[in-house]
C-alpha positions in Angstrom: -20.1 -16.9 -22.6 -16.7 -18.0 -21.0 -16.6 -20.7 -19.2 -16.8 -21.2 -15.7 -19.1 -17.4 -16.0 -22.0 -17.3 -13.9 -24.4 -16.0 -16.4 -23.9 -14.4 -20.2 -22.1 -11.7 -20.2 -20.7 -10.1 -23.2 -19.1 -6.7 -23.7 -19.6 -6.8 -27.6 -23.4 -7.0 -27.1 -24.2 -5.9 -23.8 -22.7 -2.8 -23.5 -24.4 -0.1 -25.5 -23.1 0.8 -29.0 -21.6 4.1 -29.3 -21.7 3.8 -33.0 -22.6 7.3 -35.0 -22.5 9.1 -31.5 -19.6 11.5 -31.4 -18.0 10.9 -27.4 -15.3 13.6 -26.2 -13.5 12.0 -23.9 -10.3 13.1 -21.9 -8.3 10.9 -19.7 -5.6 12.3 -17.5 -2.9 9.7 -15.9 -2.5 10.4 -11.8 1.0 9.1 -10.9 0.8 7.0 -7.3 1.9 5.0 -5.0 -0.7 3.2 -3.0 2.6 2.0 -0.6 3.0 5.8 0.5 0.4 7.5 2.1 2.3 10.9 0.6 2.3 9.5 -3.2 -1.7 8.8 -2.4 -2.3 12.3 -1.0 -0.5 14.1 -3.4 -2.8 12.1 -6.3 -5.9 13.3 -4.7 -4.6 16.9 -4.5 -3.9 17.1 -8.1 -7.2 15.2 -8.7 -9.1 18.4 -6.8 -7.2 20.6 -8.7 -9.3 19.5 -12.1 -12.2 17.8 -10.8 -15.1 19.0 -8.2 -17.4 15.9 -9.3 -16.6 11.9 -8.8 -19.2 9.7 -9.8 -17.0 6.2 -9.9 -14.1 4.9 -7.9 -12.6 1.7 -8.5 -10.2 0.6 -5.9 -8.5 -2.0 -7.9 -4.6 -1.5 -7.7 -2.8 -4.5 -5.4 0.2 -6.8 -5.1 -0.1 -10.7 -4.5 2.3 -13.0 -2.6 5.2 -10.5 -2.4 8.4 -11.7 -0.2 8.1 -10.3 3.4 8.6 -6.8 3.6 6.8 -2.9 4.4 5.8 -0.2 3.2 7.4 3.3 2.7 5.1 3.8 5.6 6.1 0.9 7.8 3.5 -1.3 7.0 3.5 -5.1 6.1 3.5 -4.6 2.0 0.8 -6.2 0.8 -1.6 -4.8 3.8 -0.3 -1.3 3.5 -0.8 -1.2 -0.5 -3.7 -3.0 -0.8 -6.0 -2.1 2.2 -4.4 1.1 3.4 -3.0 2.9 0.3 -6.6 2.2 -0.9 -8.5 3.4 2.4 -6.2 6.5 2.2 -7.3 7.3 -1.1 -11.1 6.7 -0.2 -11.2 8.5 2.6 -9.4 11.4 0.8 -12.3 11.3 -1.9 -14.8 10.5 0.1 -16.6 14.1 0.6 -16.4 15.3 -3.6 -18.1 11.4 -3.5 -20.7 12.2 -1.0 -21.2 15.4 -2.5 -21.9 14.2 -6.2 -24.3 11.9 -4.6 -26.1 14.6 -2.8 -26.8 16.2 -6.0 -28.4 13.0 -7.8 -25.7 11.4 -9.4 -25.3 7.9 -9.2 -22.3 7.6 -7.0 -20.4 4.4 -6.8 -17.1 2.8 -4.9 -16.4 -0.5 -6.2 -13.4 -2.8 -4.1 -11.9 -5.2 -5.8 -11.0 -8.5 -3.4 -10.3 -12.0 -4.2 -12.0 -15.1 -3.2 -8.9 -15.9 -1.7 -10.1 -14.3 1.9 -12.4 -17.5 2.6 -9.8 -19.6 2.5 -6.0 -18.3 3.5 -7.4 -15.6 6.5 -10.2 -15.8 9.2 -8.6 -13.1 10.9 -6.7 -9.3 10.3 -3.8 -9.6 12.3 -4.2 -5.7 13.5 -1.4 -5.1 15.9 1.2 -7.0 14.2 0.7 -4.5 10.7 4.2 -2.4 11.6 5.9 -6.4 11.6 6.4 -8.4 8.0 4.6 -11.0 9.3 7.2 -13.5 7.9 6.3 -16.8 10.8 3.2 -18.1 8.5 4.8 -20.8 7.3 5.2 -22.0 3.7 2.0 -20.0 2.8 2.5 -17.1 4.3 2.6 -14.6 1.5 -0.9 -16.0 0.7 -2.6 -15.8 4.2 -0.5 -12.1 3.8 -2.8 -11.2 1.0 -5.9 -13.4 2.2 -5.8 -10.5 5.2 -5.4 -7.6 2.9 -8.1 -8.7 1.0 -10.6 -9.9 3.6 -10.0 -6.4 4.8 -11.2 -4.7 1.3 -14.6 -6.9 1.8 -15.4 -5.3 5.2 -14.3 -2.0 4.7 -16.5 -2.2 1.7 -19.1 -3.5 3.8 -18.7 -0.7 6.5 -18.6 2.0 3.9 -21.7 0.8 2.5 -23.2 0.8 6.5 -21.7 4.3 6.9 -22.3 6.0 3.9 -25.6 5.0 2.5 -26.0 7.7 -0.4 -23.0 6.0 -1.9 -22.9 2.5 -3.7 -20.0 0.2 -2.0 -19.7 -3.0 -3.4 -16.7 -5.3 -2.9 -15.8 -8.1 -6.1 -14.0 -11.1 -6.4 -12.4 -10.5 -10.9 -11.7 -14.3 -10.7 -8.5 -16.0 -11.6 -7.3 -15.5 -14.9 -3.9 -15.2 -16.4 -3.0 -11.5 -16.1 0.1 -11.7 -14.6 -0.5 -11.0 -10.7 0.6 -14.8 -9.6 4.2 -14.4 -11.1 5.6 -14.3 -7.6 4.0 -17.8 -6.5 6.6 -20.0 -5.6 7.4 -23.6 -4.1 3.6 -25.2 -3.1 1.2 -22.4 -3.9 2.7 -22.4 -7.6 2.3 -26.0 -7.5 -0.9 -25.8 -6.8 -1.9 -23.3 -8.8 -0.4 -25.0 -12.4 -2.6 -28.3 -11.1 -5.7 -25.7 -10.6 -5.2 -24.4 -14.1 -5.0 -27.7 -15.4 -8.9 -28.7 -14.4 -10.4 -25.0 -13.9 -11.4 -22.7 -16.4 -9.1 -19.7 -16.0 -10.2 -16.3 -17.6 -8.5 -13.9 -20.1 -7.0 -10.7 -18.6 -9.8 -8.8 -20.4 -12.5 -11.3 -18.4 -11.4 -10.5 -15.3 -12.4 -6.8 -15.6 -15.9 -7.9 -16.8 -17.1 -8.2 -12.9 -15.8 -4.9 -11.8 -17.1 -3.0 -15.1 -20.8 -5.1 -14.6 -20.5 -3.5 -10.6 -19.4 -0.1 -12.1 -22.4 0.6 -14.8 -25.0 -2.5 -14.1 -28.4 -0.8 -12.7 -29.3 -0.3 -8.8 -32.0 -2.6 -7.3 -32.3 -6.1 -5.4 -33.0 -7.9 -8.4 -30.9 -10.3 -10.6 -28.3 -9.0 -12.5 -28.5 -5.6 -10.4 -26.3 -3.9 -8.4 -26.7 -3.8 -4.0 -24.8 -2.0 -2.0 -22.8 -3.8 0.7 -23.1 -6.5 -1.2 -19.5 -9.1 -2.5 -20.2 -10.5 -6.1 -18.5 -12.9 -8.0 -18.2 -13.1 -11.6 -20.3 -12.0 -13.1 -22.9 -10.4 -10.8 -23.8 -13.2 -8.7 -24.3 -12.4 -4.7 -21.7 -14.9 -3.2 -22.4 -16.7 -0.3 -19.9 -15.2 2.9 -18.3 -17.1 5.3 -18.8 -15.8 9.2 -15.4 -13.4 8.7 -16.3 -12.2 5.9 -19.7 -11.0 7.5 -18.1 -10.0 10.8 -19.5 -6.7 11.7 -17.7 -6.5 14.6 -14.4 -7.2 12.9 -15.8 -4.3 10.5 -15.4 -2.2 13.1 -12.7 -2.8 14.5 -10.4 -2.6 10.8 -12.4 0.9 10.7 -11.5 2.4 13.5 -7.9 1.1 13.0 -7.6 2.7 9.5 -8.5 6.0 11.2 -6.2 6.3 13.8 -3.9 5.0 11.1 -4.7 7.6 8.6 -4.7 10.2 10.9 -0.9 9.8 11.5 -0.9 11.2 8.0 -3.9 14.3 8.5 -6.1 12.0 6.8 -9.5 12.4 8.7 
């Protein structure tokens, strides 16, 4: 077990051998960019043009603590790729999801978020999205990506409310050393090298072990199973929201948003 993990978890053991079995397996690469809405669409078309069944989508693509800047679109960078260019995407897939649900498959949308939310955002700063939001101070691209991200809990959440055929979970990967904190600079990277110092920070490889566990683990309410709506940190373990990551009404609100949003680009 790695340190700082909730509970054992090991790939090597856990996940069924595939030894003697003989697997056919074919992957095809989908080039896109979640910071056009265009790139997106034109992914999901090509996706339709091989595909008519989706049993698993992970929404796991992001930035983190870019300089202040937008979109191809016109939105604040790190809202418009993370929350958006995902929605986009979602919402394009959403009916061959539904549909592979309707005909018994277990059907799963698994968000990846950050843990980051509880602390750096309370708030999604809605009508300000066309701006870079650059007044935030010497933290700012942080409480930038502590919006995005508290926005990929409750749309998770309010996918789960809306579409209850489908599994939606939300996940925190934890914070290990895979690269996405390169653009930290003056106090958060201060703070982050002390962190490191007295935390137990994960391999690359760990951080994928909460979003696999979400993708494959059985359905149920019981421990070490997977509940839809639900925000899990690693690995497995129902975390404890804070009011705005619960808000409903906040849910709601980001929803409807996305829609109108969306719609700009025939995405209904």
């Amino acid at each position: 077990m790695a340190k700082g993990l909730a509970f054992h978890f090991d790939p090597a053991t856990e996940i069924p051998s595939q030894k003697g079995k003989i697997l056919f397996v074919t992957v095809y690469f989908l080039k896109m960019d979640l910071a056009s809405i265009e790139s997106v669409k034109a992914a999901a078309a090509e996706f339709f043009r091989r595909e008519a069944r989706l049993d698993l989508l992970m929404a796991n693509a992001g930035v983190m603590a870019l300089p202040p800047g937008l979109t191809k679109d016109g939105y604040e960078v790190q809202f418009g790729t993370n929350h958006l260019g995902h929605a986009a995407l979602i919402n394009l897939l959403l009916p061959t999801l539904a549909l592979t649900a309707e005909q018994g498959h277990d059907t799963r949308i698994v968000i990846l978020s950050s843990e980051l939310f509880k602390f750096m955002s309370s708030t999604i700063s809605l009508s300000k999205m066309h701006t870079t939001q650059s007044a935030h101070g010497p933290l700012a691209p942080q409480r930038r990506y502590g919006e995005s991200k508290l926005a990929n809990q409750l749309y998770a959440r309010e996918l789960a409310r809306r579409y209850p055929t489908i599994t939606t979970v939300a996940i925190h990967p934890g914070v290990g050393n895979t690269g996405l904190q390169d653009n930290f600079t003056g106090p958060t990277k201060m703070m982050v090298r002390a962190a490191a110092m007295v935390m137990p920070m994960m391999t690359a490889e760990q951080t994928a072990w909460n979003q696999t566990w979400a993708a494959t683990a059985p359905l149920g309410s019981g421990e070490k199973m997977v509940r839809s709506g639900v925000y899990y940190e690693p690995v497995g373990v129902e975390a404890k929201l804070p009011k705005h990551g619960k808000d409903d009404v906040l849910a709601g609100r980001l929803w409807e948003w996305t829609a109108t949003e969306l719609r700009k680009f025939g995405i209904k």
